[in-house]
N, C-alpha and C positions, 0 to 999 in steps of 0.2 A: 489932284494930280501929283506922282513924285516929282520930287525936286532932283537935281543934279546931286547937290550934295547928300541928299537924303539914299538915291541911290550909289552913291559911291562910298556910303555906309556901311552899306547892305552888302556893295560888293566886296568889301573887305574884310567881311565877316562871312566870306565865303558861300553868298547867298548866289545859286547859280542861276543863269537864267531859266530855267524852266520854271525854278522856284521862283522868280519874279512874276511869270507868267500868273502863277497861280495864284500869289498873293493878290493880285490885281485884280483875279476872279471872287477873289476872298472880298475885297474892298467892292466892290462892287453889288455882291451879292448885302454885303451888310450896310450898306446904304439904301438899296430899297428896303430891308427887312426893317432899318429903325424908322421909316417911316409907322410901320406897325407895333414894334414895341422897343423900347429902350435898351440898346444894347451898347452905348458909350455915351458919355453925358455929351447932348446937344452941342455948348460950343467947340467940343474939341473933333466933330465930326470933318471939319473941312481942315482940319489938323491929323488926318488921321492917320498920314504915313509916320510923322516924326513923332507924335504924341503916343503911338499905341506900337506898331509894328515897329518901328526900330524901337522903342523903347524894350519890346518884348525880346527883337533880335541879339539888343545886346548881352542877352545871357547866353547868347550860344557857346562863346569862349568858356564856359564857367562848367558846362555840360561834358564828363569824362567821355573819351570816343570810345570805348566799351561802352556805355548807355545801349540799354533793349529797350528797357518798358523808362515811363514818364509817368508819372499821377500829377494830373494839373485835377487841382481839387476848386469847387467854386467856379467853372470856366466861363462860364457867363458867354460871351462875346467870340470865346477862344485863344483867350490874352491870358497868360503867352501860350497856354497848351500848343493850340490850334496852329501859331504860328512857325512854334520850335519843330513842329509834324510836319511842316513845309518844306521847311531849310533842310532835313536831316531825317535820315531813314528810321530812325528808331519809333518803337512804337508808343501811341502817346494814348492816354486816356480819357476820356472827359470828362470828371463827373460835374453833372448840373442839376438841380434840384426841381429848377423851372419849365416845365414842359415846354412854354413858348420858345427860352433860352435854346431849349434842348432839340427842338426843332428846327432851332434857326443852325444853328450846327450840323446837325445834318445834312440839312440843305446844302449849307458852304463848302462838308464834303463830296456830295455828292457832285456838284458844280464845278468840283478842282477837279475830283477823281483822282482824287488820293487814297490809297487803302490800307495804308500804315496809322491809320486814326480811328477811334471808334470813342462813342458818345456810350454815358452809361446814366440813365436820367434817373437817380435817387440820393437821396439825402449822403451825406457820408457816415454819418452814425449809424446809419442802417447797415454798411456795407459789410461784404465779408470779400475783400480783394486778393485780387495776385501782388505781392510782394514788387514794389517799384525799385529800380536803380534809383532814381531820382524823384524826388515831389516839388510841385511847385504851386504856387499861388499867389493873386494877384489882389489886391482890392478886395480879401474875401472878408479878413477878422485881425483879430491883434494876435502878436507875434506867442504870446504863450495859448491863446485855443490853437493856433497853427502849429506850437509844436505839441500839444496835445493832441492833434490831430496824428500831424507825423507819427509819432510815437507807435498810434494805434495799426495805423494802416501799415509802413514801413522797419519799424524793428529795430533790430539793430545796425541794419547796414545801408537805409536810406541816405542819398543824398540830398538837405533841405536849400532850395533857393526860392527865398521868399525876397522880391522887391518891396522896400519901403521908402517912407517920401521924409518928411526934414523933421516930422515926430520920432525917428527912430530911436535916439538915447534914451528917450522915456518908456517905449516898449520893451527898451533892452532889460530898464532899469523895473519895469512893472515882471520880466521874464527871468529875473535873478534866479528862484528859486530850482527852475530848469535850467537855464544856462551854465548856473555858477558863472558866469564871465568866462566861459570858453574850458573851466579845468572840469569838469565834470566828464563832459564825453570822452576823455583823454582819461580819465579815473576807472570811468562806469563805461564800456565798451556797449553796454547796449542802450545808451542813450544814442538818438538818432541825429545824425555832424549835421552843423547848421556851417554854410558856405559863408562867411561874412565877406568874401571878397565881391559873392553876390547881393547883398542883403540888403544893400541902401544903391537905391538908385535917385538919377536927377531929379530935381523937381518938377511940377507937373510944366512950369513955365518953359522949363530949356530940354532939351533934346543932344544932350552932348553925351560921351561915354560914359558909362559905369565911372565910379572911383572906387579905387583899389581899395 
C-alpha cells in the first residue's frame, strides 16, 4: 500500500490522479504476475511503491516536455519505461527479450488502458527502430554496452537516462573510452548526451530524490 509520503512524491512530480489510479492497477497486476514469474526481486515486492515506482518517477523532471517517443530498452517489469507511459503522454516503447516478461506487460497495459505504450518482444540487436527522443534503462548492463546500445538505436540526437546504484564511478571509469568525461559529445555531435543529472540514482536501501 502507498504511503502518505510516498504519495506526496508522486504528487509533486506532478503524477496526476488518474495516473495514480492506474499505477495501482499496474502494482496490482504485477503482484499476482510475480507469483508466476520474477519480475522484481522477492524482498523488495512489499517495498514496491518507494523502491520501484518513485524510484522510476523520479526521472520524470530529467525528461524534456517536447519528448514523443521513449526507448525503455531491457523493460523487464516496465521500470521505468512502463511507468514514465503513465505519468506523461508521450509515447513509450518496450523492448523485452522475454516472452513471459513481454506478456506480463501487456497485460499491465491492457489492465490500465493505456494506449500511448506498446511492447516490442525482441532482442535489441536485432532491431531496426524508430529514432527515440529519449532511451532509458534500468538494471539491464553496464553503462558502456548501454551506450553502445544508445549509440545504435538513437544517433546523434538521443537523450540517455540510465539510473545507476553506488558502482557508478567505476562504470563511468570502465566507459572512459565513450564518454571522455563528458568532452567528447560536446566535440563529436553524433555521439549520443548521456543526462548525468539523471545517471546515479539512490540506493536500493533509501527512496529519497535523485542527486543532482
Amino acid at each position: 500500500m502507498i504511503s502518505a509520503d510516498v504519495a506526496a512524491q508522486l504528487a509533486a512530480l506532478n503524477v496526476s490522479r488518474e495516473s495514480f489510479e492506474r499505477l495501482e492497477i499496474y502494482v496490482e497486476t504485477l503482484t499476482a504476475w510475480q507469483a508466476r514469474i520474477n519480475l522484481v526481486g522477492p524482498s523488495t515486492l512489499k517495498e514496491i511503491w518507494p523502491r520501484h515506482i518513485l524510484d522510476c518517477a523520479q526521472l520524470l523532471p530529467h525528461i524534456p516536455p517536447e519528448t514523443k517517443l521513449v526507448a525503455d530498452l531491457g523493460s523487464g517489469a516496465g521500470l521505468p519505461g512502463l511507468i514514465l507511459g503513465i505519468a506523461r503522454p508521450y509515447r513509450v516503447h518496450l523492448y523485452e527479450s522475454s516472452g513471459k516478461k513481454a506478456a506480463f506487460l501487456s497485460a499491465a497495459i491492457e489492465a490500465m488502458g493505456i494506449t500511448n505504450a506498446r511492447v516490442i518482444p525482441a532482442r535489441i540487436e536485432s532491431l531496426s527502430i524508430a529514432k527515440p527522443d529519449v532511451i532509458t534503462a534500468r538494471a539491464l548492463a553496464s553503462l558502456p554496452k548501454l551506450l553502445s546500445y544508445a549509440y545504435e538505436i538513437g544517433g546523434e540526437t538521443a537523450l540517455c537516462i540510465f539510473p545507476k546504484g553506488q558502482d557508478v564511478a567505476v562504470e563511468l571509469t570502465e566507459a572512459a573510452k565513450i564518454l571522455a568525461y563528458g568532452d567528447r559529445a560536446a566535440a563529436q555531435p553524433d555521439e549520443p548526451r548521456l543526462d548525468r543529472s539523471a545517471h546515479q540514482k539512490a540506493p536500493a536501501e533509501a527512496a529519497g530524490p535523485l542527486n543532482p
